[in-house]
Each structure stands twice: as structure tokens, then as C-alpha cells.
N, C-alpha and C positions, 0 to 999 in steps of 0.2 A: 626526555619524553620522545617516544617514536607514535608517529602517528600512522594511520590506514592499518594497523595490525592486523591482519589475517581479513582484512575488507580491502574494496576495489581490486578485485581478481576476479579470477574465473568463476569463482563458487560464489564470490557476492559484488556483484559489480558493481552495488550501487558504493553511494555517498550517505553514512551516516550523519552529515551535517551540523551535530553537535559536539564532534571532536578536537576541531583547531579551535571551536571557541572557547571550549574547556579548558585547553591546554594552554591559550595565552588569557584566558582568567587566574591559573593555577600558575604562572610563571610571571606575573605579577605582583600574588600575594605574596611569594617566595620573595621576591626582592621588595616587597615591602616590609616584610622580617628581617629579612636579611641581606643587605643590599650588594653587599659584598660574593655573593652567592652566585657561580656559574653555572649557569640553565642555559641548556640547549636544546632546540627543539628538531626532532629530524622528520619532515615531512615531503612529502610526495605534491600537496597544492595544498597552499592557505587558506580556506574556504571561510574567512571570517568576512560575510555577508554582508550589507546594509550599514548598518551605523555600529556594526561591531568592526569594521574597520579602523577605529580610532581606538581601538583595544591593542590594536595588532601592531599599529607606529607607536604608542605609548612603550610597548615590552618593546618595540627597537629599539629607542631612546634611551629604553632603562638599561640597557645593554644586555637581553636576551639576543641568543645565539640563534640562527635558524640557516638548517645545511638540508638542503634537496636532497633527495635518494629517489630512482627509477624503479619500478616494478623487476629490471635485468640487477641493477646494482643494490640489494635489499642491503641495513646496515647487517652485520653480524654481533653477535654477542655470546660471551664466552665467558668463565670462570676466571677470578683473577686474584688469589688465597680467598680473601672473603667478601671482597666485592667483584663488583663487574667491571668487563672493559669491554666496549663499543667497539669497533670498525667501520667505520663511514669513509667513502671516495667522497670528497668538495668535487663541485663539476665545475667551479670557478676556479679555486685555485689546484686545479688539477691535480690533486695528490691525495694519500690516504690520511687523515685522521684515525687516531685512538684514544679515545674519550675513557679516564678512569669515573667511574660513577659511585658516589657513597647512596645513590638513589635510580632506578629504574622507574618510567611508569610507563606502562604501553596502553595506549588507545584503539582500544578493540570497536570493532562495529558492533548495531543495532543490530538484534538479527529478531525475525517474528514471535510473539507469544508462541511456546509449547498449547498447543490444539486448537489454532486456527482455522487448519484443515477440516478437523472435525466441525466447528463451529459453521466453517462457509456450507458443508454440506446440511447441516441442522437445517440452515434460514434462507437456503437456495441462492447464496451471494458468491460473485464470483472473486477470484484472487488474481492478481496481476504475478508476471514471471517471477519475482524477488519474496511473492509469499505474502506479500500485504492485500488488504480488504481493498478492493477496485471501485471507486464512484464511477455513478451512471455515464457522467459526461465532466472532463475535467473542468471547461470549461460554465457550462449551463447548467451543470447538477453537482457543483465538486464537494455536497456531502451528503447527496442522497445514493441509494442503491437504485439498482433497476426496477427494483419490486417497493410497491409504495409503502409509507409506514416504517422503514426503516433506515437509520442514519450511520453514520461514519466521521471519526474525531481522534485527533491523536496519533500516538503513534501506532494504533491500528492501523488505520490508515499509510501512513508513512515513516523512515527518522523525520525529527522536529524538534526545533529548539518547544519552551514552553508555552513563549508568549503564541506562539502560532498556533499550539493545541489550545494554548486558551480561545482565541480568535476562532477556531475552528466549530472549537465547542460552543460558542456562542450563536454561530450562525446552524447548528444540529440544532438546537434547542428551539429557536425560530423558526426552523421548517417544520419541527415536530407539533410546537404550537399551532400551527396555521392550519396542520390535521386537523387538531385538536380540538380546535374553537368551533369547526362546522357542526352544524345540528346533523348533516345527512353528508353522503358521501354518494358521489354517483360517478357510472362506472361507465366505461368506453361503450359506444355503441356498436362494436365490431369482436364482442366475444363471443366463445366457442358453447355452445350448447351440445346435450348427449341424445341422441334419439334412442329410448329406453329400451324398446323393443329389438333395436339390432346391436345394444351393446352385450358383449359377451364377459365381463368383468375379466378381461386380462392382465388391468392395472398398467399397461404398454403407457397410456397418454399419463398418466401419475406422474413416473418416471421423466418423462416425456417435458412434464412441466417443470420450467425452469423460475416460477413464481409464488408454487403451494397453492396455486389455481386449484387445481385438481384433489379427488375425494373420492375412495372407491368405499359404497356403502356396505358396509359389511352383512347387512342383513338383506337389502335385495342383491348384492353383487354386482350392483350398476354404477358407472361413474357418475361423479356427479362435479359439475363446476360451480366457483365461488366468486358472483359475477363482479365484487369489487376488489379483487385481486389477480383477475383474468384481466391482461395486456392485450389478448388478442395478437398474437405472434403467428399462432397457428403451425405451435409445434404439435400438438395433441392430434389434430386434424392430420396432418402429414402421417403420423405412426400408428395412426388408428387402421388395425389390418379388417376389421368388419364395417368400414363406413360409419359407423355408428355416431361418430364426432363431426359436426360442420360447424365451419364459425359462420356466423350472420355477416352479412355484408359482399362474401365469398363466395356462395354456394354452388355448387356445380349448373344448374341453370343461370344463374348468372354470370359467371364467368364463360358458360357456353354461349350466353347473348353476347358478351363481350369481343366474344373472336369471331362470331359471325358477323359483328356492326364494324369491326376491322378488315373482315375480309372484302366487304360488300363496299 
């Protein structure tokens, strides 16, 4: 078994996470069929986590094989009549290995659902470098979005072994509950309001929202805001080239008081 295939490199840098545990789940039941059986495993780091550590001394015990390889020294593998043969450098016992194989498995990474992209522009959610759905705060939000009402579980969210999407998915389901359960929903006192008369319907602050805030009415051609889905960011208000957009709490008399009670 060669582990990190075509993962932990430049095009995918992360850690799929449920590779080395697969692989010495998979290289145990082989010697529990067959015990006589030489299984090797060639990995890059054992990433077998938590209490799956005792997975990882059991297949040593059992006499699985397990040989480092670096990102510089990848194993090779090549045609051999009708099986394969390995090439692995040991970085211990300094020399080359050629492993005859009547079995291959390579462990490829996790890589994101096909139309995620499309999906984060759908519901205005952002995606992290590697292409997965981003929580608000890893910490204080780690399965809410930034825009309320909407959750994050699984391996959308990230690779994951199962127990952890399950664990995940149970704490989505409680934060979506505790929406759920209010009679009313009340909404930040520092949102963006449209003043009708000088809005020119350019659709500029739409675009502009990054919450689904935003609404340009099709029949008067005026924006319009959805006060409990307005954050109050005050990106609308910044790209609004006719003024027409001010957020409450902001508004240019007030913040003109503000810097004259600083200047004074």
C-alpha cells in the first residue's frame, strides 16, 4: 500500500486523514486471513490519531511492514510480466528495496465535491484555499457560516474520519434547532437601509452583498434590504455610487459628530 498518492503536494497540500487508518485497518484484516501474508506499507507520516494508535502497534506486532518515502524520493513502480515491482530507498537501512507485489493499493486523497464552487456562489458562503466550505469561526462558530441559518458538516466541510462527521453533524443539527425553536427572529440594530428616492437600481450593493441581504425590486427598480439577513458590514453602503444606501448607526452625520468630538 503506498500512501499520500497524488495528495500532500503542491496541488493538494492538505492531509486526507482517513488514509493511514484505512490502510492499517486493511493490513490487519489481510493478516487476519492470512497471516503468513507480507504487507507493506509505504508512507510519507502515520497519521493514525487518537486511540487509532493502538491499530498502528497491533499491525506492527502483526508483522506489517512500514518503509518512509519523502516527497524528493517517491516509491517507483513499474511492470513486472504480470505483476508489479516496487522501488523504495529504506532511509534506515540505507539502500534500495524491490518489493514484488501480487497486490497494489494506492491511497489517494479526498479531493472536493464536483460543484462546490457553484454551490458557495448559490448561498454566498465562502471556501477555504483547498476548496472546502469555510466556518464562521473555527473556533466560536466551527459549523455555522457567516450568514445565519446556514450549517456545515462532513466532509464538505473537511477530510474526516466518520465518527467526527457524525459528531459534527450533531452539533449542525443543534445550532439549526435553536433557529428553529424561536417564535421571531430579531435582527442586528446596525443594518443597511435604501433611501428610495436616490436609489438608481444599478444592482452594484446586490452583488456587493455577501449575505443575500440584498433585493433589487424588479418592478420599482429600487433596492431593497432583508433586515434579518443584513449583518450590517456595510459593504452595500461603500459601493453604492448614488448614496442611496446608509447603514443605521453610521451615518455620515454621525460619524461627522464623531470626528469632530475627537478633534475637539
Amino acid at each position: 500500500m503506498i500512501q499520500c498518492a497524488g495528495s500532500r503536494n503542491s496541488e493538494r497540500p492538505y492531509c486526507s486523514r482517513i488514509c493511514c487508518y484505512s490502510a492499517v485497518k486493511n493490513a490487519l484484516k489481510i493478516k487476519e486471513q492470512n497471516p503468513g501474508a507480507n504487507v507493506f506499507i509505504l508512507y510519507r507520516d502515520v497519521r493514525t490519531y487518537g486511540f487509532y494508535e493502538t491499530y498502528y502497534a497491533e499491525a506492527r506486532k502483526k508483522g506489517v511492514v512500514f518503509v518512509r518515502y519523502t516527497l524528493e524520493e517517491q516509491p517507483k513502480v513499474e511492470a513486472n510480466g504480470e505483476k508489479l515491482k516496487v522501488t523504495i530507498t529504506d532511509p534506515i537501512l540505507k539502500r534500495e528495496l524491490q518489493l514484488d507485489t501480487d497486490l497494489l493499493a494506492l491511497s489517494t486523497g479526498i479531493i472536493p465535491a464536483a460543484g462546490t464552487d457553484a454551490l458557495s456562489q448559490t448561498f454566498k458562503v465562502s471556501l477555504n484555499a483547498d476548496g472546502y466550505f469555510l466556518e464562521a469561526h473555527m473556533k466560536l462558530r466551527p459549523v455555522d457560516f457567516a450568514a445565519d441559518g446556514l450549517y456545515l458538516c462532513g466532509l464538505a466541510h473537511s477530510p474526516k474520519l466518520i465518527e467526527e462527521s457524525i459528531a459534527q453533524a450533531n452539533a449542525a443539527a443543534v445550532r439549526a434547532v435553536t433557529l428553529l425553536s424561536k417564535d421571531k427572529l430579531e435582527s442586528l440594530g446596525n443594518v443597511a437601509m435604501v433611501n428610495p428616492k436616490w436609489c438608481k437600481g444599478c444592482g452594484l450593493c446586490v452583488e456587493a452583498c455577501a449575505y443575500g441581504a440584498r433585493v433589487l425590486n424588479e418592478q420599482t427598480r429600487v433596492a431593497e434590504v432583508l433586515d434579518v439577513l443584513c449583518q450590517g458590514c456595510g459593504a452595500c453602503v461603500a459601493s453604492c455610487p448614488s448614496g442611496a444606501c446608509q447603514q443605521k448607526g453610521f451615518e455620515k452625520e454621525q460619524i461627522l459628530a464623531m470626528l469632530d468630538a475627537s478633534n475637539s
